[in-house]
C-alpha positions as CSV (number, residue, x, y, z in Angstrom):
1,X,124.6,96.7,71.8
2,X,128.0,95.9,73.5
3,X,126.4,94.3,76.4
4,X,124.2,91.2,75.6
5,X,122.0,91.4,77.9
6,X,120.2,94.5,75.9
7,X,120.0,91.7,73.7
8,X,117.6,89.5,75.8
9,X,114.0,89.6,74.2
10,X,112.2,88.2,77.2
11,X,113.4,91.4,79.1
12,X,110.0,93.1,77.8
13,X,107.9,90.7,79.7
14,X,106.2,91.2,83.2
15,X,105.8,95.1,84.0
16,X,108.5,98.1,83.7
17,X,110.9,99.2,86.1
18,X,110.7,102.6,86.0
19,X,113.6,105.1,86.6
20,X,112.1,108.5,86.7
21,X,112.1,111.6,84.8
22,X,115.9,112.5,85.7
23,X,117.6,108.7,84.3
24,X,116.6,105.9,82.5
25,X,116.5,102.7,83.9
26,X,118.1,99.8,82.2
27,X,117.3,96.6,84.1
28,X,114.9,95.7,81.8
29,X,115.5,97.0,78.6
30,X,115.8,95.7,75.1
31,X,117.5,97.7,72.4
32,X,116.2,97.4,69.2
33,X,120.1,97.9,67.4
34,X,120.5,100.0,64.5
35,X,118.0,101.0,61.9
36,X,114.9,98.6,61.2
37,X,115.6,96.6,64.0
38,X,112.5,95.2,65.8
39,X,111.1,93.0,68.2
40,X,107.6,91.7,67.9
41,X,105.4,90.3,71.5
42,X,101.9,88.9,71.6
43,X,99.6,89.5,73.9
44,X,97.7,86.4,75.4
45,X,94.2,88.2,74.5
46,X,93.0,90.8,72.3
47,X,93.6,94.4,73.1
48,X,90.3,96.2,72.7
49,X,89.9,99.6,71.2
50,X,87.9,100.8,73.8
51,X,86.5,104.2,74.1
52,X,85.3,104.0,78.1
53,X,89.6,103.9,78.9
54,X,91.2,106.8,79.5
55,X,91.4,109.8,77.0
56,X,90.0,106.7,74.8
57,X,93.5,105.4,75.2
58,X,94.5,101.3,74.7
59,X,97.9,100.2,75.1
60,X,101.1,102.3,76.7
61,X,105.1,101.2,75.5
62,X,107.6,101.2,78.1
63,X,110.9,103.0,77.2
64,X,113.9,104.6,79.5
65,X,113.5,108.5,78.2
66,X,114.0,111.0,80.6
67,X,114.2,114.7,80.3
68,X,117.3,116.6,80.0
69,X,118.1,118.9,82.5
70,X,114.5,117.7,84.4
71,X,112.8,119.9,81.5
72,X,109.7,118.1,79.6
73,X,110.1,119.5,76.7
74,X,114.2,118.2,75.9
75,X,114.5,114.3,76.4
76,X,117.0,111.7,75.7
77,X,114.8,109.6,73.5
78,X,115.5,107.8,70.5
79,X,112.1,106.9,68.7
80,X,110.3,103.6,67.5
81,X,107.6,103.6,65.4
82,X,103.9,101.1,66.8
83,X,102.7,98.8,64.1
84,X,99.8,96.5,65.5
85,X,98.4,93.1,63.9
86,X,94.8,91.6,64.6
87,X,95.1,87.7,65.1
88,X,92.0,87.1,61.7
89,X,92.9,83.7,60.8
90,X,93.1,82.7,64.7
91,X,96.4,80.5,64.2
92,X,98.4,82.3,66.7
93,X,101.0,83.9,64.2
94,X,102.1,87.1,63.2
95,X,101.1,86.6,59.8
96,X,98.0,88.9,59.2
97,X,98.2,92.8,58.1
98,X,100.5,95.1,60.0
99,X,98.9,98.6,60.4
100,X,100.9,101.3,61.5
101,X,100.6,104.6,64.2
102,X,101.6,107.0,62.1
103,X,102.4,109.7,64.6
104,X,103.1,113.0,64.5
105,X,105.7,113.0,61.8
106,X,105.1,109.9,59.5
107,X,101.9,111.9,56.9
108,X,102.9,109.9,53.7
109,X,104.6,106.3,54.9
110,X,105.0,104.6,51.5
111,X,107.4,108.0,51.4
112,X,110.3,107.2,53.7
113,X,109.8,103.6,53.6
114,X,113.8,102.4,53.4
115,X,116.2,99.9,53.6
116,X,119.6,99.6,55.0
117,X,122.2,97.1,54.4
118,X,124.4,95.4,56.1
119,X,127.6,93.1,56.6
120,X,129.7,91.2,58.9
121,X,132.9,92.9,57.7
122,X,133.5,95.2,60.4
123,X,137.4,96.1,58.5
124,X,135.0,97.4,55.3
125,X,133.0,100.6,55.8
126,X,131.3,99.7,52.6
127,X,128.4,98.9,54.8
128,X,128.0,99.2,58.6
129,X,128.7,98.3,61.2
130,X,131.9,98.9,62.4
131,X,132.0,96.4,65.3
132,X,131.9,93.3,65.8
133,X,129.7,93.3,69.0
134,X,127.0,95.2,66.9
135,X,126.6,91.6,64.6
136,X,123.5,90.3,66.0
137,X,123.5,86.6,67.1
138,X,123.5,83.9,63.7
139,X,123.8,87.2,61.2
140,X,126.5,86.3,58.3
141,X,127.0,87.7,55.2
142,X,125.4,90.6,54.0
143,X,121.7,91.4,55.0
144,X,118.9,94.0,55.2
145,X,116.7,95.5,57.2
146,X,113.6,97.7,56.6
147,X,111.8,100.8,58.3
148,X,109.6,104.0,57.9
149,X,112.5,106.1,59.0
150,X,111.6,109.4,60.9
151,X,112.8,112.6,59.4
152,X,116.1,114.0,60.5
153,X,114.9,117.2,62.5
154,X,113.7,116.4,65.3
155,X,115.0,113.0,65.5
156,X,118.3,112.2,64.3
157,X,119.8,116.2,63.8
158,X,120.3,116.7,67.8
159,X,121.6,114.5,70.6
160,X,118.5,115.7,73.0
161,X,114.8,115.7,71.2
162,X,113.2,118.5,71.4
163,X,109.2,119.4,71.2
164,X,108.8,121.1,68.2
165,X,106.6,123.4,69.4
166,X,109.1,125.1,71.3
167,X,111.2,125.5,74.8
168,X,107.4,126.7,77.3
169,X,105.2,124.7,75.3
170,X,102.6,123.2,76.8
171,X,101.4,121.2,74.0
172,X,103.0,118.0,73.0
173,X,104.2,118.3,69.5
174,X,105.9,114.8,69.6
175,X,103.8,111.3,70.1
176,X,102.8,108.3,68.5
177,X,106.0,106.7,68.9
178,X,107.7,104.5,71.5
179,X,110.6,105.9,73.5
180,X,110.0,109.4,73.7
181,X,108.5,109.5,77.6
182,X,110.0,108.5,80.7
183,X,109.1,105.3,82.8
184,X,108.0,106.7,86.5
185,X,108.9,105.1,89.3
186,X,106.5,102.9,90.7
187,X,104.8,104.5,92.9
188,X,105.6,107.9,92.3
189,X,101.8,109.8,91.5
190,X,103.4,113.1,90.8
191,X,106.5,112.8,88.5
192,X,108.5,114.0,91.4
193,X,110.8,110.9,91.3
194,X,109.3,110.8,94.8
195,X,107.3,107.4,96.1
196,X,104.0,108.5,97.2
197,X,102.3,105.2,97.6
198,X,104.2,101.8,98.7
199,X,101.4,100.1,98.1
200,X,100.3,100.5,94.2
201,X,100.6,97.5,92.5
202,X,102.3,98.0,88.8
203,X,98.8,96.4,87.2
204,X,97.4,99.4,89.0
205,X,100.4,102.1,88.4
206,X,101.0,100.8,84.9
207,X,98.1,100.4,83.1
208,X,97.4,104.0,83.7
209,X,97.8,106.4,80.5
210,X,99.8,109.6,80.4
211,X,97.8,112.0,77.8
212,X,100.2,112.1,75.2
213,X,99.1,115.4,74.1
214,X,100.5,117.4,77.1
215,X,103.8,118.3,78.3
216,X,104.8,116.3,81.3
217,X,103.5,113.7,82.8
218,X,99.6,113.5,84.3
219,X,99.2,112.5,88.2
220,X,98.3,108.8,88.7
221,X,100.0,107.7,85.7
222,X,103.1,105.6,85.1
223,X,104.3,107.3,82.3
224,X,105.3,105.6,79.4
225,X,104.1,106.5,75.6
226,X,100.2,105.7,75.8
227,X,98.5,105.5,71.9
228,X,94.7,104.2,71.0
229,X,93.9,102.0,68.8
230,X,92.3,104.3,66.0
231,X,95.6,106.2,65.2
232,X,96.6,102.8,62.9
233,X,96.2,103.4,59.4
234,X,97.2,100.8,56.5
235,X,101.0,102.1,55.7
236,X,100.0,101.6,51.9
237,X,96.9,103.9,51.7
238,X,96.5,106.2,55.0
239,X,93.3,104.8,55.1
240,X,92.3,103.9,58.6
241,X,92.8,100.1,59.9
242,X,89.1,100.5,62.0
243,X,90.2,97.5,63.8
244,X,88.9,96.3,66.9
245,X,91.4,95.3,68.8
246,X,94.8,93.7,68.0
247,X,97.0,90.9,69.1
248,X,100.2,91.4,67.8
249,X,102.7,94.9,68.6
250,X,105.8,95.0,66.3
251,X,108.3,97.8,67.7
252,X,111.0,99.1,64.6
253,X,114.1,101.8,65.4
254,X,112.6,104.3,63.1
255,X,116.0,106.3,62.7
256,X,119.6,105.9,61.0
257,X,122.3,108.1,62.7
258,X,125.5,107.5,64.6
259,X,125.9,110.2,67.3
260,X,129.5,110.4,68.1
261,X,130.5,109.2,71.2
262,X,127.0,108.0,72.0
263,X,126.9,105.7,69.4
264,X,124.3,104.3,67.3
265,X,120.5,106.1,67.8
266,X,118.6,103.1,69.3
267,X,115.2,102.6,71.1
268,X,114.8,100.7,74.2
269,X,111.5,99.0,74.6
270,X,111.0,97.8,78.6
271,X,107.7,96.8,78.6
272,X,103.9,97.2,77.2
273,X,100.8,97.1,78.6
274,X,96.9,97.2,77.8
275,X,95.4,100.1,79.7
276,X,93.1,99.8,82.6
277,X,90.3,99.1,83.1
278,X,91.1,95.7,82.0
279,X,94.2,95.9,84.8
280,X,96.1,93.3,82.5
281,X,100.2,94.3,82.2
282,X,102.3,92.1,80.4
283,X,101.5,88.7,81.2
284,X,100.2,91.0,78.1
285,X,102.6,90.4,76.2
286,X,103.2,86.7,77.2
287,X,105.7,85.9,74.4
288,X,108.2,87.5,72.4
289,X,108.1,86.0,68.6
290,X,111.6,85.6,67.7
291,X,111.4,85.2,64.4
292,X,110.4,88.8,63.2
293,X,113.5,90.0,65.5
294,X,116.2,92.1,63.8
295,X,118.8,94.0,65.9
296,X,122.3,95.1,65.7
């Protein structure tokens, strides 16, 4: 978080700029800072849970993952857990429910719901951080943020994540979460980091799902960590949310870990988009809600 422009919300707007399976690209990224930060974006219509997309699939976050060593199943990644919130009382707020993708390692939420404190004296290692440039803009004082924090293996114990399932998997055994899967060039059909076709538009290239059950990334798609709209449960119960649609995406660093000389373990969010056939990228998110931001 050294460099203010990571800072910039509106950098999620408009569609990704993708930088391949082999490196990340930073253009247009956001990081969400250190544990329980967040940013929040509004779509300018409701996102439909619509069986007829793709694998059933509705809306794909934009990080910059890529894999380690140009294997699928080793990425630099550094997860964010999805909440989503339906617009009920129509007054264009983020004040309704928040339901939650759960994901592949979040089975009891209430569980590893947590708060972390902080302060704005960086000579006291009382409470973090340790720099200055980590304060986020108008922070004073001591504050707190909150999160469903990921457990430590696979996410905070090793600098690369790795599938869980093991080194040949073929089976994804890591999704539901934002960050985790590279942004393809645009352009690029076959993951090859490769431009096959100049003349794809991103609302074409984008709004196309990887299956987030397989290793790799599918022909056609953009890439990108797709999710459907049924995986949201109500973080209180488990019960399924059964909602429709939703207007409202809510993106949280899920874990808490300094890695050396890497530094704080902190999701990047580039863009998100509704999947096609609707063909609507983010114009789709129109507006970043600043007021349920927190970064570091």
């Amino acid at each position: 978080m050294q460099d203010p422009a990571f800072n910039e919300p509106t950098r999620t707007l408009g569609p990704p700029t993708g930088g391949g399976t082999l490196d990340g690209d930073n253009t247009k990224a956001v990081t969400l800072g250190g544990f329980g930060g967040s940013i929040t974006l509004a779509f300018d219509h409701t996102v439909r849970d619509d069986p007829h997309n793709p694998r059933g699939l509705d809306f794909i976050v934009f990080g910059n993952a890529f894999w380690s060593g140009n294997d699928p199943n080793q990425r630099w990644a550094e997860a964010a857990t999805i909440e989503i919130s339906l617009d009920v009382n129509n007054n264009g707020l983020a004040d309704d429910p928040w339901y939650l993708i759960p994901g592949t390692h979040l089975p009891d939420p209430p569980a590893v719901w947590q708060q972390q404190t902080w302060d704005d004296n960086t000579s006291d290692n009382t409470f973090p951080p340790a720099f200055d440039s980590w304060i986020p803009p108008g922070e004073t004082g001591v504050w707190q943020t909150f999160a469903f924090r990921l457990p430590a293996d696979p996410f905070e114990n090793s600098i690369v994540l790795e599938n869980p399932n093991g080194p040949f998997a073929t089976d994804e055994g890591i999704f539901g979460y934002a960050d985790c899967s590279p942004t393809l060039i645009l352009g690029d059909l076959d993951a090859d980091n490769t431009i096959d076709d100049e003349t794809i538009t991103p609302e074409q290239f984008y709004t196309t799902p990887d299956d987030p059950f397989t290793v790799g990334i599918d022909p056609g798609s953009g890439g990108g960590d797709a999710f459907d709209i049924a995986w949201a449960v109500d973080p209180a119960t488990g019960e399924a949310a059964s909602l429709y649609g939703f207007d409202f995406i809510r993106i949280t660093n899920a874990t808490n870990i300094i890695l050396g000389p890497f530094g704080e373990r902190s999701a990047e969010v580039c863009a998100v988009a509704d999947v096609a056939p609707r063909l609507r990228l983010l114009d789709s998110p129109t507006r970043v809600i600043p007021e349920n931001i927190t970064r570091r």
